[in-house]
N, C-alpha and C positions, 0 to 999 in steps of 0.2 A: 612685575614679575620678570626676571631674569631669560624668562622663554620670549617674550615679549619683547625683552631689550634687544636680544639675538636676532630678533626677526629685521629687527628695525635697522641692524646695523646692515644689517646682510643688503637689505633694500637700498638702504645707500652706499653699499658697495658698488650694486651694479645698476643706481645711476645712470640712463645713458648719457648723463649732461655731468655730472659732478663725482658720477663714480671712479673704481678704482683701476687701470688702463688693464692691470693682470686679471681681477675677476670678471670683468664686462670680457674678456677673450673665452673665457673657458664655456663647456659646452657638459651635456651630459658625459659625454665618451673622455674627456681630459680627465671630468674631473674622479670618474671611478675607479683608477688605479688609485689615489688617494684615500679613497672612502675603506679600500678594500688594506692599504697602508694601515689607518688608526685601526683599524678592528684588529689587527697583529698586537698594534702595541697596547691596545686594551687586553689582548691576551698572556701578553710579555710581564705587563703590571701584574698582573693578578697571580700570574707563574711564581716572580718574582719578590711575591706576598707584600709589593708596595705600592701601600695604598695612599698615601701623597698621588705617587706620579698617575695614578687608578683614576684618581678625583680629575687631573688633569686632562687623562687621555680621551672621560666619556666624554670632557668637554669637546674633543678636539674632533671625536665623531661623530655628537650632537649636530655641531656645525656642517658635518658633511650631509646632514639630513636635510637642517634649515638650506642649504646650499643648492643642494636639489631640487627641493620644492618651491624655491623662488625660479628656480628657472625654469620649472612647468608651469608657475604661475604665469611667468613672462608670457608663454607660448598658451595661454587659457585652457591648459591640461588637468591640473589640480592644484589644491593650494595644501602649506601644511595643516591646515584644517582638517581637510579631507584625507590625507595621510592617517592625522590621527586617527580619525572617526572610524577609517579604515580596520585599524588594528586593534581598536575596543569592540567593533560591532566580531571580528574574530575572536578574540578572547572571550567573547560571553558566548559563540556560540559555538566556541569548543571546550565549554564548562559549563552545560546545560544541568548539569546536577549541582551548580554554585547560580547560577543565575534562569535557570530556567526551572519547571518542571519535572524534567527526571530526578531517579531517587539513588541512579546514582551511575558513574561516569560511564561511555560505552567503550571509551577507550581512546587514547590519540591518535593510533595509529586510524582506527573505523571511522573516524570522525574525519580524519584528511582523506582516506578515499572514498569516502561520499563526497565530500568537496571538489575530489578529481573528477568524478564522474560527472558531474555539473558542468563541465570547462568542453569544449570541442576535443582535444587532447585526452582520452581516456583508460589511454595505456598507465600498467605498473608503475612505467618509468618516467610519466610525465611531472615535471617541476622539479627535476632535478640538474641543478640549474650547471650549465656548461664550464665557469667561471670557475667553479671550486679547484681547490687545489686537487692533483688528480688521486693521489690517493685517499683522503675524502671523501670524492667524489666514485671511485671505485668501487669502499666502502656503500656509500649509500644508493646505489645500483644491484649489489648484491644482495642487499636487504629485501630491496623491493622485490625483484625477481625471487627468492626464497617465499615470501610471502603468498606466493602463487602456488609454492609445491615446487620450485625450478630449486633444486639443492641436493649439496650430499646429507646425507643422513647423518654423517657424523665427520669427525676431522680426517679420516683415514682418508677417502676421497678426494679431501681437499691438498693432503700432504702428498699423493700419488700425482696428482697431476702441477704439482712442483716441481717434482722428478722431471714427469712429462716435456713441460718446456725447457726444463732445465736441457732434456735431451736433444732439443728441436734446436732449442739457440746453438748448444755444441757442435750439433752437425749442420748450423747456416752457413755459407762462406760468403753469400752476395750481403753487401753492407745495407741496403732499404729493407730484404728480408730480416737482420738480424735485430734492425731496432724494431720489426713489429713481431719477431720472437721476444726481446727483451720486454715490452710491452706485454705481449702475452703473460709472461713469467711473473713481473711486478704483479697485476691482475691477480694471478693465482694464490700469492703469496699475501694479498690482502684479504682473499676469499681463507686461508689458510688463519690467518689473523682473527678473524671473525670467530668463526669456527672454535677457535682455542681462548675466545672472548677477552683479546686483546687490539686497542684500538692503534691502526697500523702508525697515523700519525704520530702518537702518544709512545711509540717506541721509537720511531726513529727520531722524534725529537729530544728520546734519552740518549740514544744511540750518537747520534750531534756533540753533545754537551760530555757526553763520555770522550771521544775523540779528541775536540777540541781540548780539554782540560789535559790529556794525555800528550795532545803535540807540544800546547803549550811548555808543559814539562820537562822534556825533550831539546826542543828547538833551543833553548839556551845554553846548552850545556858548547863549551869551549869546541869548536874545532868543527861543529855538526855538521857545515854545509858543505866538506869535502870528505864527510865519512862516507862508507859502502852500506850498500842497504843493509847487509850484514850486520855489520854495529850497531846502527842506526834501530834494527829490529829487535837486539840487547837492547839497548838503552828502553824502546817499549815494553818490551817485557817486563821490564823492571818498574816503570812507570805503572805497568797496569796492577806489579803485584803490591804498589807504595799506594794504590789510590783503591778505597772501597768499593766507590760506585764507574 
């Protein structure tokens, strides 16, 4: 089995006698910017609708698992074994209506917090893990906190206090106040997002791809890099009225 083989190379990677001199250096903390790398490009493939480079990239984050768990292995933390075991003994006992007794699901969201509530940590917002990208991460804070009854009733709410910090950052002048105005703002504008049940990520990574594809267009044209912004904002214009999306 191919799971098997992976295991085995990985262990002779790090070798402390015959392995490899870069993987025997890396540590939990090296290697998680990495792990946190392939899961992009797992999502870049799949954006991308190619599924060649898809087959490649699960491989290249699989290996960030086995990677992992040999180094807790090292340290007698866990093995991939126990990883797995981990993640099936979850999956059947948050599909008690597939694998258990009930007649049928209670929900995923009721299901993870009873699971919260088990853990020392028993706030709304616990496991919602720091790492994420921050608006994601915004996103899935808002959730939580709504869940509680902590929300607007509807988008009017959420679009007024856009205004709000929009007003607050306007009238900041000191530079540490304004980035935790700006802050503020972003915040409001993913609560805004929600509300109008669009995911904030999922737009500004159209928003990217719009840009890009419009500068590209642009930036070649003869003479670009000593025109006035003026021109410059013709030529987008025009760009944006030649491109659909």
């Amino acid at each position: 089995m191919n799971l098997e083989r992976l295991v085995a190379i990985m262990r002779r990677l790090r070798d402390p006698e015959r392995g490899c001199e870069w993987d025997l250096k890396q540590s939990f903390e090296t290697i998680a910017p990495y792990t946190i790398e392939e899961a992009y490009e797992v999502a870049d493939a799949i954006d991308r609708g190619d599924m060649d480079a898809l087959e490649d990239e699960l491989g290249d984050l699989q290996l960030q698992v086995v990677f992992h768990a040999q180094m807790a292995e090292e340290r007698g933390l866990f093995s991939l074994d126990n990883v797995i075991g981990r993640i099936c003994d979850k999956l059947e006992r948050r599909h008690p209506h597939i694998f258990g007794n009930a007649s049928e699901s209670p929900g995923w969201d009721a299901i993870k917090a009873a699971e919260r509530k088990q853990k020392p940590d028993d706030s709304a917002l616990a496991g919602v893990a720091n790492t994420l990208p921050a608006l994601d991460r915004a996103m899935k804070l808002q959730r939580r906190a709504a869940r509680t009854g902590f929300d607007w009733p509807d988008s009017s709410g959420a679009r007024a206090k856009v205004n709000e910090e929009l007003q607050e950052l306007d009238g900041e002048t000191d530079q540490k106040r304004r980035t935790e105005e700006l802050g503020d703002l972003l915040f409001a504008v993913v609560n805004l997002a929600r509300h109008l049940k669009i995911d904030p990520e999922d737009a500004l990574r159209h928003a990217n791809r719009k840009f890009e594809k419009r500068f590209r267009a642009i930036e070649t044209t003869p003479g670009f890099d000593t025109m006035s912004l003026d021109e410059m904002e013709a030529l987008w214009v025009k760009a944006k009225a030649a491109q659909s999306d």
